[in-house]
C-alpha positions as CSV (number, residue, x, y, z in Angstrom):
1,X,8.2,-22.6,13.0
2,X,4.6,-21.7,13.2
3,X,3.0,-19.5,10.3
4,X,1.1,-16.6,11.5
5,X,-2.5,-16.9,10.6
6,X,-4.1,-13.6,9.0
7,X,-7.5,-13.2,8.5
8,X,-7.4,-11.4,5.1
9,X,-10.8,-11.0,2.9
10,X,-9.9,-13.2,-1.0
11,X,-10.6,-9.5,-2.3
12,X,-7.4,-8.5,-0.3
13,X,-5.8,-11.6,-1.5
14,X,-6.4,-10.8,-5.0
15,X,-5.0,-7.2,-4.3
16,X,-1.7,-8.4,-3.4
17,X,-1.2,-10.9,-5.9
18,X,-1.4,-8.3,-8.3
19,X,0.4,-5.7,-6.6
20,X,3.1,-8.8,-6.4
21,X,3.2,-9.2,-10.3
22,X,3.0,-5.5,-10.6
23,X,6.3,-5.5,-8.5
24,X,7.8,-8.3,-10.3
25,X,6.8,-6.8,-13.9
26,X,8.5,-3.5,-13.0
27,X,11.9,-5.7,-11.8
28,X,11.8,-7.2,-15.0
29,X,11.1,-4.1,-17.2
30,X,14.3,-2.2,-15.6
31,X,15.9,-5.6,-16.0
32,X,17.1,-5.5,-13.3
33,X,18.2,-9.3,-11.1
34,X,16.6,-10.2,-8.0
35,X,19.2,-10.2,-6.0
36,X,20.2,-6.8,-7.0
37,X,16.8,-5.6,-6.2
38,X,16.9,-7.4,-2.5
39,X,20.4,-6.3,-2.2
40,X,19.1,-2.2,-2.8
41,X,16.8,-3.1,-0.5
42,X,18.5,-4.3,2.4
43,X,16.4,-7.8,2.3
44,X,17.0,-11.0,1.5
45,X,15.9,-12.8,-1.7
46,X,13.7,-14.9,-0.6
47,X,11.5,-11.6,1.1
48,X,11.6,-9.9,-2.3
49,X,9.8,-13.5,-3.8
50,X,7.5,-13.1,-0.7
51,X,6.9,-9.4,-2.0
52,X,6.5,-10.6,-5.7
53,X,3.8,-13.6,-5.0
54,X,1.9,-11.0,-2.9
55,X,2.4,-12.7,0.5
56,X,0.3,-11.1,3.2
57,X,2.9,-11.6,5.7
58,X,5.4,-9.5,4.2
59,X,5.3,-6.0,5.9
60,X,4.8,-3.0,4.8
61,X,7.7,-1.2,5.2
62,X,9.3,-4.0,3.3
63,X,7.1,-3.3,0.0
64,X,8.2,0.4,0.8
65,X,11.9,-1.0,0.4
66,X,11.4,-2.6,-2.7
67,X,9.2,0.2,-4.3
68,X,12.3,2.3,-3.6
69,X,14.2,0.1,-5.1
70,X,13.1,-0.2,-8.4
71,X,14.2,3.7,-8.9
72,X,11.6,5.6,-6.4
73,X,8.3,4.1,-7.0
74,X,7.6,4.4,-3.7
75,X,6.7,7.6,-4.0
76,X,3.7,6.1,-5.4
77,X,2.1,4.6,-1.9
78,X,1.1,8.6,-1.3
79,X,-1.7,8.1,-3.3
80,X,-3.2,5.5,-1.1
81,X,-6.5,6.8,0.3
82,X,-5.7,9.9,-1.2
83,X,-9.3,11.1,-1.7
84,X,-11.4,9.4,0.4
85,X,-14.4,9.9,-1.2
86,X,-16.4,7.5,1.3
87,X,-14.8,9.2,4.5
88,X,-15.6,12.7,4.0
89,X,-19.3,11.7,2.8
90,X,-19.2,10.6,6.3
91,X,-17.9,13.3,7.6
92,X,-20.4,15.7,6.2
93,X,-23.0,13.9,7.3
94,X,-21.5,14.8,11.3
95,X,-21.3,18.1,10.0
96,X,-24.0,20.2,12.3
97,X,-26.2,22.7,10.2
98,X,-27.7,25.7,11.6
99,X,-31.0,26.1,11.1
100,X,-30.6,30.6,11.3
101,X,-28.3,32.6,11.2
102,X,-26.8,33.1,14.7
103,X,-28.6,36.5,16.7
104,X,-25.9,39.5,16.4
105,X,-25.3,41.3,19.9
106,X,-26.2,45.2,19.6
């Protein structure tokens, strides 16, 4: 079977590995198996060692699953883009100012 080719930036890369062994860490702390962890999550084991190496083929709603997992952590993916900082710099800069006050009708 072909693999899927994804052009992903080695920043990106470097962000999933670690959000993989931040996954894995958090398994291991609950001590909880593997399997058990794939099994809460309706996958199979061999997605949730996809998940834990930081495989950018795995989707998202897969990392969701295993997040859940491991006792509602994915509660945490709400803080993704949270405050966009850069965005609504951008924004403001759209923003139209007025120049005076607008004329009020007698």
């Amino acid at each position: 079977m072909k693999q899927a080719a994804y052009n992903i930036m080695p920043a990106t890369e470097n962000i999933l590995k670690t959000l993989g062994e931040q996954i894995k860490l958090a398994r291991l702390r609950r001590n909880l198996t593997a399997e058990l962890v794939a099994e809460r999550a309706g996958i199979s084991r061999s997605s949730l060692w996809k998940v834990e190496s930081g495989n950018p083929a795995v989707a998202m709603g897969i990392y969701a699953a295993v997040l859940h997992a491991l006792n509602n952590m994915d509660k945490d993916l709400l803080l993704v883009a949270k405050d966009d900082e850069m965005g609504r710099m951008l924004q403001d800069l759209e923003l139209i100012t007025r120049k005076r006050a607008t004329r009020r009708s007698r």
